[in-house]
Backbone as CSV, one residue per row, in Angstrom:
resi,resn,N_x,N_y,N_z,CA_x,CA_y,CA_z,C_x,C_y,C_z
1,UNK,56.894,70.676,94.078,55.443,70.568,93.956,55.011,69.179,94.421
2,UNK,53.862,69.136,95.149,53.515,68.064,95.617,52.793,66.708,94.683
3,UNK,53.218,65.909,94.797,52.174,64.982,93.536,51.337,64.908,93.890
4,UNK,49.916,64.741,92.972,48.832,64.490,92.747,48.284,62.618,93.263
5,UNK,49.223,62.039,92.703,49.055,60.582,92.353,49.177,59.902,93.985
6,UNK,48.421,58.989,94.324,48.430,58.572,95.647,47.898,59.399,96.371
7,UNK,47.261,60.130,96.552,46.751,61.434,97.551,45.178,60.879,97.337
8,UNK,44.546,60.113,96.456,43.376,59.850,95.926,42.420,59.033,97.658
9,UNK,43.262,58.337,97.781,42.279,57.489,98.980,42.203,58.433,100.185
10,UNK,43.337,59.169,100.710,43.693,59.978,101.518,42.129,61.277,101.583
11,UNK,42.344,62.190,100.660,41.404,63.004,100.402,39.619,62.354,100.469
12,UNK,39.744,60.868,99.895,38.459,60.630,99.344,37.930,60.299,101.119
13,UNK,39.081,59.324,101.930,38.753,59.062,103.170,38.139,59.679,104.566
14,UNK,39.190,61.326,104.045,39.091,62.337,104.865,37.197,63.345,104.702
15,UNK,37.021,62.844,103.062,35.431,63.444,102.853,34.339,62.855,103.360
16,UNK,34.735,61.398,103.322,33.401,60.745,104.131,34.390,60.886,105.603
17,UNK,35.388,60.354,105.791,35.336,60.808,107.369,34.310,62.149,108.309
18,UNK,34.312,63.605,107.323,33.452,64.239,107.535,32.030,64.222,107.485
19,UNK,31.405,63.868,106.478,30.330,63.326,106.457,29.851,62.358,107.230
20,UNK,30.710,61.504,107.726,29.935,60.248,108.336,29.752,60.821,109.819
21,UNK,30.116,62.247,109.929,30.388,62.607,111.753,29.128,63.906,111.364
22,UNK,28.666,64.562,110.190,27.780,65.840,109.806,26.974,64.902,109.647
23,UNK,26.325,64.319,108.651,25.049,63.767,108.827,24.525,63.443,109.434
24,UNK,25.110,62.250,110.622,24.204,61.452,111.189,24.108,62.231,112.411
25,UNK,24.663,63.606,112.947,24.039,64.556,114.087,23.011,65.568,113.732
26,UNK,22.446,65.814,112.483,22.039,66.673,112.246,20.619,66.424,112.251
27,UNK,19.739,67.061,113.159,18.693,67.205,114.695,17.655,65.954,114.003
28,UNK,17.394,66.355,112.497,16.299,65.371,111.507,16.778,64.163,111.427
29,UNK,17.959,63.750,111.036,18.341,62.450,110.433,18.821,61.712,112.110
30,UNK,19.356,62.601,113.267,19.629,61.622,114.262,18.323,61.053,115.145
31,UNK,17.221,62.027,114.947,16.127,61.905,115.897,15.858,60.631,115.104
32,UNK,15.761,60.383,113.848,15.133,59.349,113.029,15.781,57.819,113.508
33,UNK,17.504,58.234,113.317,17.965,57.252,113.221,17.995,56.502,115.101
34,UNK,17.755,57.583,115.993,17.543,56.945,117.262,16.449,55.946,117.062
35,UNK,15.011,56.707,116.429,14.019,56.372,115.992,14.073,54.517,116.144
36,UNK,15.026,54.608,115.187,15.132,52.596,114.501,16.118,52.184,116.045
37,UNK,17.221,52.795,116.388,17.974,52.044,116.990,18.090,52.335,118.345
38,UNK,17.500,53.425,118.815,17.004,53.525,120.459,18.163,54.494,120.782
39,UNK,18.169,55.169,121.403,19.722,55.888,121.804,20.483,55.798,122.654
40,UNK,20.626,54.416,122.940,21.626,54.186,123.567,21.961,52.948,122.113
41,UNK,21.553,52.606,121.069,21.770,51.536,120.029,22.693,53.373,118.763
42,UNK,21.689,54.080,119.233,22.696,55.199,118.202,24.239,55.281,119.048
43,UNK,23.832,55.363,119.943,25.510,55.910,120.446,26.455,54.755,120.150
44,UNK,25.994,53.910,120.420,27.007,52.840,120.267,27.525,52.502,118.712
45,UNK,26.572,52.489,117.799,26.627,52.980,116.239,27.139,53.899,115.828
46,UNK,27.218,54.588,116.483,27.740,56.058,115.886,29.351,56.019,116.247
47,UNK,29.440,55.773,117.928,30.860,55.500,118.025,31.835,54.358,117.441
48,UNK,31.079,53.175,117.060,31.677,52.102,116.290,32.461,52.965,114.864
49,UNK,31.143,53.542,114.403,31.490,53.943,112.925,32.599,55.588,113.141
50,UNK,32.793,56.450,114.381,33.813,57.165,114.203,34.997,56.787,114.695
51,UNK,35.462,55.755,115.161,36.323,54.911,115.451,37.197,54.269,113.903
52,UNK,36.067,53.790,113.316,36.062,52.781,112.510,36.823,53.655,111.301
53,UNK,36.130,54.456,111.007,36.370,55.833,110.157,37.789,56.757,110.947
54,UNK,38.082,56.765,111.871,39.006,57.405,112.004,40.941,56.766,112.041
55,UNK,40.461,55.429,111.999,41.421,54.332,111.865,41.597,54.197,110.458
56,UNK,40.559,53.843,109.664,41.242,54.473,108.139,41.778,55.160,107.922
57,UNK,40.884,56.342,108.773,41.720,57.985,108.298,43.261,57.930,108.249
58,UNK,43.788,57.383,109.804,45.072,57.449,109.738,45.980,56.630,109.070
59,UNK,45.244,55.174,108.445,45.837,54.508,107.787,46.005,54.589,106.301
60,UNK,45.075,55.551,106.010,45.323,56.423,104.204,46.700,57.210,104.537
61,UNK,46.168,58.304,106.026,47.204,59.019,105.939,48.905,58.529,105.809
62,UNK,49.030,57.503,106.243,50.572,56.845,106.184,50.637,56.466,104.901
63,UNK,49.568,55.773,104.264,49.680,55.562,103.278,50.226,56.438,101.656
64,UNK,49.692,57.622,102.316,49.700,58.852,101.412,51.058,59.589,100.758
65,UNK,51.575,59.746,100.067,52.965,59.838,99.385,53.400,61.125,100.956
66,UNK,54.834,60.515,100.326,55.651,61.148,101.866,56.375,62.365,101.484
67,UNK,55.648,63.382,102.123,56.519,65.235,101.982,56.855,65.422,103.347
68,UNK,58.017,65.409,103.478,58.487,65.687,104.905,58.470,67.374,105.068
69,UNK,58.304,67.414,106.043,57.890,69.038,106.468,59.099,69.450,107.951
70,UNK,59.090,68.539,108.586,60.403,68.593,109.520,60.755,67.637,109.759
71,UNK,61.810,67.217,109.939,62.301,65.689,110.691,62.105,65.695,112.165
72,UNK,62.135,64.341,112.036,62.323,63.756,113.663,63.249,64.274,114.587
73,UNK,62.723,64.461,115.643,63.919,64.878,116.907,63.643,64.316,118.394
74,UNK,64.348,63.820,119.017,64.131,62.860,120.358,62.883,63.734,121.122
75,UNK,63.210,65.047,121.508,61.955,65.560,122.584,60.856,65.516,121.916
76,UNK,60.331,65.505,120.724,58.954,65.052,119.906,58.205,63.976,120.638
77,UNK,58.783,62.923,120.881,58.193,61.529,121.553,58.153,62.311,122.938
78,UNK,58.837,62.859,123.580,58.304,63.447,125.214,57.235,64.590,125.114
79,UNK,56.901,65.446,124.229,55.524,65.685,124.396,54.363,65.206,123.538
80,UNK,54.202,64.283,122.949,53.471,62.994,122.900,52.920,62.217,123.943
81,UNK,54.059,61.772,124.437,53.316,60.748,125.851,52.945,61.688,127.069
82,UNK,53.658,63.291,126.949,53.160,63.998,128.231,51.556,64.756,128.060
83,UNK,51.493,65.158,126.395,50.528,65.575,126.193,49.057,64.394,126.153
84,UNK,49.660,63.207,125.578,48.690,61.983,125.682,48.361,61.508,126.701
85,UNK,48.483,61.516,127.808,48.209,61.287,129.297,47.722,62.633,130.021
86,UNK,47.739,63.816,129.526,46.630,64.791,129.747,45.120,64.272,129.267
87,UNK,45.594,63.995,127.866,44.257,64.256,127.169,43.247,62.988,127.638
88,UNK,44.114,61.836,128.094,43.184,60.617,128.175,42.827,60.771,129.916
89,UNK,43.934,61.448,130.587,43.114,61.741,132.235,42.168,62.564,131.974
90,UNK,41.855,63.891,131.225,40.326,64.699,130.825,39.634,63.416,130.266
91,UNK,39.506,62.640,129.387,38.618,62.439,128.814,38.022,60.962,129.937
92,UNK,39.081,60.494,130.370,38.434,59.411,131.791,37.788,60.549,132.647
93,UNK,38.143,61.659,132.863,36.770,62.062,134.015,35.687,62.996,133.332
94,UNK,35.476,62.893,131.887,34.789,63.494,131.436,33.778,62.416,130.559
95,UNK,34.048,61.263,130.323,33.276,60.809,129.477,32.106,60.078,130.994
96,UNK,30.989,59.979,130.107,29.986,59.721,130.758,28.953,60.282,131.932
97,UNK,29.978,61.199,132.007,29.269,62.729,133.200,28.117,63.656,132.423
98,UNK,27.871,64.069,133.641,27.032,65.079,132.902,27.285,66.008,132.488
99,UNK,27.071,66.923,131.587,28.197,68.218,130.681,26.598,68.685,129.834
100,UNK,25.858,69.515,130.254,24.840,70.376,129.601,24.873,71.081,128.527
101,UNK,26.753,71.750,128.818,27.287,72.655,128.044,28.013,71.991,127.335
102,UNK,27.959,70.693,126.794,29.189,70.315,125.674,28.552,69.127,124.688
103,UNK,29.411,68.389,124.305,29.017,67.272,123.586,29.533,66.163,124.582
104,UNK,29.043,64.908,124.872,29.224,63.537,125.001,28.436,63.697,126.648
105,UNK,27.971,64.802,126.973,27.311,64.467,128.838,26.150,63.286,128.333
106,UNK,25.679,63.052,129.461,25.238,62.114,129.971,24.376,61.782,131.185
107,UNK,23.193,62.301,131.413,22.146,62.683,131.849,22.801,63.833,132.833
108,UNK,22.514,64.567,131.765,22.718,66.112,131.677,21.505,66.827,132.711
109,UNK,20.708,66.390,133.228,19.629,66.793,134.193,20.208,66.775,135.287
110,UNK,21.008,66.216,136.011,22.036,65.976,137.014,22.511,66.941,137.230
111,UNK,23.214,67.887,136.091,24.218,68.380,136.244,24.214,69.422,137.531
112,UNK,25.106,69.719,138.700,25.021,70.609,139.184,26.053,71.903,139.533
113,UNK,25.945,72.940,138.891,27.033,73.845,138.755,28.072,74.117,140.062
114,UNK,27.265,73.467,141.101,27.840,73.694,142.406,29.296,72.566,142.849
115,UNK,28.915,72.045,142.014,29.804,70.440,141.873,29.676,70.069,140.507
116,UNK,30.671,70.988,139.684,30.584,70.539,138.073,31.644,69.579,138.117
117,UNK,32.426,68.873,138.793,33.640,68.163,138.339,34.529,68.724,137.834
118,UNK,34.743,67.802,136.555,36.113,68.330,135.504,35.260,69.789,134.588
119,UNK,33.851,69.810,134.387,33.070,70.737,133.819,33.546,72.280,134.298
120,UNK,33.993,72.401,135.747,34.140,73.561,136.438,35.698,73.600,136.348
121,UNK,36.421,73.098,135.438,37.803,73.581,134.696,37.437,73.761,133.523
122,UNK,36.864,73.356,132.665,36.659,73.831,131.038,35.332,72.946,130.549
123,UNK,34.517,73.548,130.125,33.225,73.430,129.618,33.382,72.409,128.686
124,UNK,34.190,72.399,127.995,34.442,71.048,126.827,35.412,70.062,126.906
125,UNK,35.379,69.639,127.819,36.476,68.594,128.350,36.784,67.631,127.159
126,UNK,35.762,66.916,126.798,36.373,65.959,125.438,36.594,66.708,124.057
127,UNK,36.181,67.909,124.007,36.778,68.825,122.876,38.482,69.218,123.557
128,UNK,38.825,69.360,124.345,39.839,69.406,125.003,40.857,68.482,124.819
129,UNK,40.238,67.504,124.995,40.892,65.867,125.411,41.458,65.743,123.383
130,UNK,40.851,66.150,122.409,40.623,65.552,121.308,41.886,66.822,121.017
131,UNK,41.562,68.471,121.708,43.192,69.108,120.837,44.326,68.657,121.359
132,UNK,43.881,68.150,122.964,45.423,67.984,123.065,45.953,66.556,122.295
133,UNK,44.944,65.615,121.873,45.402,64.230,121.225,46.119,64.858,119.498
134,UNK,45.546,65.713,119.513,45.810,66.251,117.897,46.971,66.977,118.074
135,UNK,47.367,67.850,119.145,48.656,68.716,119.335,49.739,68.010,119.736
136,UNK,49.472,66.613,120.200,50.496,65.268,120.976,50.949,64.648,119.732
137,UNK,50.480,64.579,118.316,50.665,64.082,117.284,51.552,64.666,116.491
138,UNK,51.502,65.914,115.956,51.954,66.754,115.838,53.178,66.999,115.262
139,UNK,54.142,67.277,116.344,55.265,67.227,116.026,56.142,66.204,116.066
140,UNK,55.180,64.506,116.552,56.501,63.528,115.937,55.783,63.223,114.736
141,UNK,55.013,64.085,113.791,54.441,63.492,112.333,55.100,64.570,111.365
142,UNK,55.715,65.317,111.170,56.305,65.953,110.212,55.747,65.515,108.324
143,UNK,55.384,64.821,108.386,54.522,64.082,106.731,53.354,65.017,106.981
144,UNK,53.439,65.515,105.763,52.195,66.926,105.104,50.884,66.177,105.498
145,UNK,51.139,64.696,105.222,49.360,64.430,105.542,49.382,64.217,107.092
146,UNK,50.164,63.665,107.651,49.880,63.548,108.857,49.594,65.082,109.592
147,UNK,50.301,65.702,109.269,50.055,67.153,109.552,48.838,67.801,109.265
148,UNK,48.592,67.273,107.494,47.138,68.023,107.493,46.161,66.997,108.265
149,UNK,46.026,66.142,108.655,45.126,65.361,109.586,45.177,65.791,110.989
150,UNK,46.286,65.470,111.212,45.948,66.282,112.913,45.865,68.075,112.967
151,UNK,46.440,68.624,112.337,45.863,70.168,112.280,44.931,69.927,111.892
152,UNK,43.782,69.311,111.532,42.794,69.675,111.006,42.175,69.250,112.449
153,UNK,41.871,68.216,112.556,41.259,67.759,114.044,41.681,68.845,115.230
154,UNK,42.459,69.247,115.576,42.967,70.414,116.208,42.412,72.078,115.972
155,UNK,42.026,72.217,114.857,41.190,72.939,114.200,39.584,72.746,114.613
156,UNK,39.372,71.757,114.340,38.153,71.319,114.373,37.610,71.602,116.033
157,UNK,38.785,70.841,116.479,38.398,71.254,118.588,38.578,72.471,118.599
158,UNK,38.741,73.519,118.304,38.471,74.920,118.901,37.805,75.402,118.099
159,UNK,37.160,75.239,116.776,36.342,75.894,116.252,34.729,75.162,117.034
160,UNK,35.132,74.071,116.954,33.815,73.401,117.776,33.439,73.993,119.725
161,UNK,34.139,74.222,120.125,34.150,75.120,121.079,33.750,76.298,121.340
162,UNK,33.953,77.140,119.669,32.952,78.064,120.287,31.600,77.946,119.361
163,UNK,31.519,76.841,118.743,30.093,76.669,117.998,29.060,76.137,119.223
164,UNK,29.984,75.124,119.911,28.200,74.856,120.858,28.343,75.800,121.919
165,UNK,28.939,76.180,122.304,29.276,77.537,123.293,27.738,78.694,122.693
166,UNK,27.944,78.948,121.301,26.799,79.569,120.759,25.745,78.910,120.368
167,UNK,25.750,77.532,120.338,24.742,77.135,120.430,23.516,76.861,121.323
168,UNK,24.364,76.373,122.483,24.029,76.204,124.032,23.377,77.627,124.457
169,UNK,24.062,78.334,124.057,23.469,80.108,124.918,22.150,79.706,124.428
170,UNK,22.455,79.747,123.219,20.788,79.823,122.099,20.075,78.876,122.305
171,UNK,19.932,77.328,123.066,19.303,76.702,123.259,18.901,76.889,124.380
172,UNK,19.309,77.025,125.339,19.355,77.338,127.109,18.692,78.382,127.411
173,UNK,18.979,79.605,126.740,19.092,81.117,126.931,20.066,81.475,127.479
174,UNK,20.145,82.774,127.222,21.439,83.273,128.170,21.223,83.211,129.602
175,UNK,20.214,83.373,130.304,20.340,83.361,131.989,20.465,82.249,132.266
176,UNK,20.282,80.918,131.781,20.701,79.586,131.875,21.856,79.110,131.605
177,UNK,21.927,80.022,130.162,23.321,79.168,130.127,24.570,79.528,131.395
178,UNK,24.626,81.108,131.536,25.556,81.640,132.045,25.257,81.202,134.019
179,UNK,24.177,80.063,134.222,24.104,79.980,135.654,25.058,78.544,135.558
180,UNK,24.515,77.548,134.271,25.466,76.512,134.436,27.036,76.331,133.912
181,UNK,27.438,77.689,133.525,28.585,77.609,132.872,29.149,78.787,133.936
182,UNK,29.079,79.525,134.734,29.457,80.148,135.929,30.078,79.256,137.430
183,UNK,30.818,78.687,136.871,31.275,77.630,137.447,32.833,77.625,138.305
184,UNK,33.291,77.631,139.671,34.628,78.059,139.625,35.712,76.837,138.568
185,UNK,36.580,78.082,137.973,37.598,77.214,137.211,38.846,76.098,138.734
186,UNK,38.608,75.353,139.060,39.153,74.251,139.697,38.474,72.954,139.908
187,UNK,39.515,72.103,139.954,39.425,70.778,139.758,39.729,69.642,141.187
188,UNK,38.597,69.580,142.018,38.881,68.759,143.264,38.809,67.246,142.770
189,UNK,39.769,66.411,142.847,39.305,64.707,142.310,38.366,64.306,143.756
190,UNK,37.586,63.762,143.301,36.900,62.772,144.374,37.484,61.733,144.208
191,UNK,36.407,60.818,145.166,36.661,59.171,145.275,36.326,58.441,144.028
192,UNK,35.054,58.522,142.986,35.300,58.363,141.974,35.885,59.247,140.967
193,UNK,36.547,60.231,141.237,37.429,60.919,140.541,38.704,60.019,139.964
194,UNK,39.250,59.634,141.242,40.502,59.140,141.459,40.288,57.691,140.709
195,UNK,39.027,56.739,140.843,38.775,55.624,139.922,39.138,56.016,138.836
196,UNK,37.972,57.252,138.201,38.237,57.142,136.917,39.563,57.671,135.877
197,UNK,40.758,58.173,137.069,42.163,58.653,136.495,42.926,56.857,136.001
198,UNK,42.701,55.958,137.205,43.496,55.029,137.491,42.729,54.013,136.340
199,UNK,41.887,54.362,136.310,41.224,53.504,134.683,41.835,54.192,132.964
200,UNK,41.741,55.588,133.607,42.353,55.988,131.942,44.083,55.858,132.110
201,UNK,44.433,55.628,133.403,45.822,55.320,133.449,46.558,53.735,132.780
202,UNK,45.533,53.266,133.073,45.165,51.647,132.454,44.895,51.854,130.915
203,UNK,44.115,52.687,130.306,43.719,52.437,129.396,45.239,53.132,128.420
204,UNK,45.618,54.131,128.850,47.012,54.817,128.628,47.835,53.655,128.053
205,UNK,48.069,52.644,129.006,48.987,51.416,128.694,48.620,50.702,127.933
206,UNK,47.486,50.415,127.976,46.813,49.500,126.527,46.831,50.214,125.452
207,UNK,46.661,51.725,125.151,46.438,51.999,123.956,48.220,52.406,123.201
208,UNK,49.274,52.291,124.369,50.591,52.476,123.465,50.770,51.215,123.872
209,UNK,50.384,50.006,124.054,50.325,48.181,124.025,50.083,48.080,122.744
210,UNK,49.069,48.645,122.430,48.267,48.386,120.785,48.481,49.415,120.041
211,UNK,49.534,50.352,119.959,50.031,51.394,118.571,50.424,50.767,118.047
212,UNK,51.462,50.046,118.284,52.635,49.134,117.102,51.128,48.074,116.439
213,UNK,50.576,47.221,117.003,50.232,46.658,116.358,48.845,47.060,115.541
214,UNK,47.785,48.056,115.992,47.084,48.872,115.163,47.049,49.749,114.463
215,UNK,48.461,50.656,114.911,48.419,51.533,113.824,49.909,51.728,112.746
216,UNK,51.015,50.407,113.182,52.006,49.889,112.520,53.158,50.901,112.953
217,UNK,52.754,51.802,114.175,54.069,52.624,114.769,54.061,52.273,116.380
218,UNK,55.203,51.883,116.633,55.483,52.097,117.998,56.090,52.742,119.278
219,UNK,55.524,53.667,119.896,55.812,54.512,120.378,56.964,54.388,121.386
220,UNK,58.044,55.414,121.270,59.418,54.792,122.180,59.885,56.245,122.456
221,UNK,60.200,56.478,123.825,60.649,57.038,124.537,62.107,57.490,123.719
């Protein structure tokens, strides 16, 4: 049976972790809070604080009494770094684009179905980018909490997938939605295509530069 004792910060972290990502999108409280801080002052607020909040998260989770669920095994670390260099090449050619149909686009008036980018391989590219970061975790975390943290985030990206999927129809309409989401499934890189791989290829190296020392594990082949 699992103990009770030490699980306290873990659970309490993981409730406002949720909350702090449900409230402040929800249509009344974000229009407001753009209101005070302009929206490009929300985005930047908002991403500080799910950053901020999600670095606890994982640092309760280690913290959290240890139930091993499987042990370690060498190929664990090879789909980690193969799956983590998927998810961060989607999310370099997906962040800051335009995406009508998802969360994080970015003057979404642009968008053109004829030339969706990474959009015309999968409609939710950073919901994408976020299961495969959660499925890359995975199996070198065998600890019940680490497990229930990234299954849950992993959870969360495909249930969220088909929530704005139904949301979008319903905001758009259906003859809209289905003209900008009728898109061929392939992926041509352009010229800033290819920038923005060789930047998340960069950023790849900095962010297993800074595991050992931010999140107290270091990732090894």
């Amino acid at each position: 049976m699992v103990e009770s004792q030490g699980w306290g910060e873990f659970i309490a972290v993981f409730a406002a972790f949720l909350l702090s990502h449900s409230i402040p999108t929800r249509p009344s409280v974000k229009k407001r809070l753009q209101g005070y801080l302009g929206p490009a002052g929300f985005t930047i607020a908002y991403s500080l604080l799910s950053l901020g909040m999600l670095y606890w998260l994982i640092r309760a989770a280690g913290r959290a009494p240890y139930v091993e669920l499987w042990s370690p095994a060498p190929w664990q670390a090879h789909v980690a770094f193969t799956l983590m260099a998927l998810a961060i090449a989607i999310a370099a050619l997906a962040i800051g684009r335009p995406n009508p149909l998802s969360l994080g686009g970015a003057h979404d008036e642009r968008f053109d179905p004829r030339h969706p980018g990474i959009v015309g391989w999968h409609r939710h590219p950073l919901l994408l980018a976020l299961l495969l970061w959660s499925l890359a975790h995975l199996p070198a975390n065998g600890a019940l909490a680490h497990v229930l943290l990234f299954g849950t985030f992993a959870g969360f990206s495909l249930l969220g997938m088909r929530l704005i999927d139904r949301r979008k129809r319903h905001d758009l309409g259906a003859v809209r939605w289905q003209e900008l989401s009728s898109t061929r499934r392939m992926f041509h890189p352009t010229g800033s295509g290819l920038l923005r791989l060789g930047i998340g290829a960069l950023a790849y190296a900095g962010l297993l530069a800074l595991h050992g020392p931010v999140i107290g594990i270091q990732p090894a082949f």
